[in-house]
C-alpha positions, 0 to 999 in steps of 0.5 A: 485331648484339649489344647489351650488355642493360647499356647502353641501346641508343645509349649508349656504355660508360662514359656509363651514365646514373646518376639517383640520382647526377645528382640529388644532384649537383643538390642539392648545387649547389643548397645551393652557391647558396642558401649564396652568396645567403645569405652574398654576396646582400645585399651584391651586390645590396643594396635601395635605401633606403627612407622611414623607413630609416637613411640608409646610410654614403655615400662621395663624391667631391667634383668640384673637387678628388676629395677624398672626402666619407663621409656618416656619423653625420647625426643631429642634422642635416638632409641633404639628398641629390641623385643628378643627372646632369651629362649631362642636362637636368633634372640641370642644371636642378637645380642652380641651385634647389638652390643657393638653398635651400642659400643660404637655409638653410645659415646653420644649420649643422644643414643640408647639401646634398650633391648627387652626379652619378652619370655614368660618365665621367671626373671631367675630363669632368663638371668641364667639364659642370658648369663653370658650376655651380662655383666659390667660394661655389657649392655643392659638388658631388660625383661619385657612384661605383659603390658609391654608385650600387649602394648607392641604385639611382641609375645612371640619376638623370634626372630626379634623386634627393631623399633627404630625411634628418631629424634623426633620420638617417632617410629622410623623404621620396624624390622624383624630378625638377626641377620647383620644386614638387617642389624648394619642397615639399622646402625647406618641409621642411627649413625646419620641421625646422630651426626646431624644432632651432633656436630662431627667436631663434637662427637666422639664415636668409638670403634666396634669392638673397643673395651667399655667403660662405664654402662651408659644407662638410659635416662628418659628424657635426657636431652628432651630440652634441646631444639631439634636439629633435623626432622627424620622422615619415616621410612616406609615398612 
């Protein structure tokens, strides 16, 4: 039996096996990647935030009532940024110490505590976790989405996420968990900032545990237009 001396003994015709042509074709795929990394990498898989970043612009949704919250423009205040989860215990657990410190400091208006559950579930759901934990007076809650989420690298957040924002608009200090040094090593933060933003003599801090009064909301950018009185330095993770 004959073989053509063209076609290597095994191959069919027109399957002949082209080198040259396959590793270009290698090249250009190659080059097709790295221009879509380039152009789309960053965007789909972003790196979290780190200490001494700008806060990045966060879109919320708060859980009573699904209106949305846009974190922007938070210079001249401090922020305090929580990713829970409604599902968990710590998540829950959480909740009851932020409200204090957010009880003992928000009669500055400079300061903000914007707590987010990253679960999954339907908002009806969470509203019903979190019931005990909502209502007039209490501190607003909000539902983290997936672009906020991807955005921090919060998709698990047990034990919570702190994102502790200085005046600058930086990210001074991230933490995890529940327990109440890590939630009073926080609060003496924010404390010492607010005092240098605002004269003793004009701010007017309220003890934990008094009873509310009206939900101080954030507002993005409120006190933005007003000079700096310090610069924090970012503490080290």
């Amino acid at each position: 039996m004959s073989t053509d001396p063209a076609i290597p003994s095994g191959d069919a015709p027109g399957k002949r096996y082209d080198r040259p042509s396959a590793v270009l074709g290698l090249i250009t795929l190659a080059l097709v990647i790295a221009t879509a990394w380039l152009r789309l990498g960053p965007g789909l898989w972003p790196t979290p935030p780190t200490v001494g970043s700008l806060l990045p612009p966060t879109r919320l949704e708060r859980l009573q009532d699904d209106e949305p919250l846009l974190l922007l423009g938070v210079e001249g205040r401090v922020t305090w940024l929580v990713f829970l989860s409604a599902e968990s215990v710590e998540g829950r657990a959480v909740l009851p110490q932020l409200e204090a410190v957010w009880k003992k400091l928000r009669p500055s208006k400079r300061f903000a505590v914007v707590a987010a559950a990253v679960d999954q579930g339907v908002p009806e759901q969470l509203r019903t976790a979190l019931a005990a934990y909502q209502g007039e007076g209490r501190l607003p809650l909000y539902l983290a989405g997936h672009e906020a989420r991807r955005v921090f690298g919060v998709d698990g957040a047990d034990p919570p996420w702190h994102f502790l924002v200085d005046p600058e608009g930086r990210i001074a200090t991230i933490a995890r968990g529940s327990g109440k040094e890590t939630i009073d090593r926080l609060a003496k933060q924010a404390g010492r900032w607010l005092e240098s933003l605002e004269p003793l003599e004009e701010a007017h801090f309220a003890r934990v545990g008094a009873a509310p009064g009206v939900a101080d909301e954030f507002q993005p950018g409120r006190g933005a237009d007003r000079r700096n009185d310090v610069v924090a330095s970012a503490a080290r993770r």
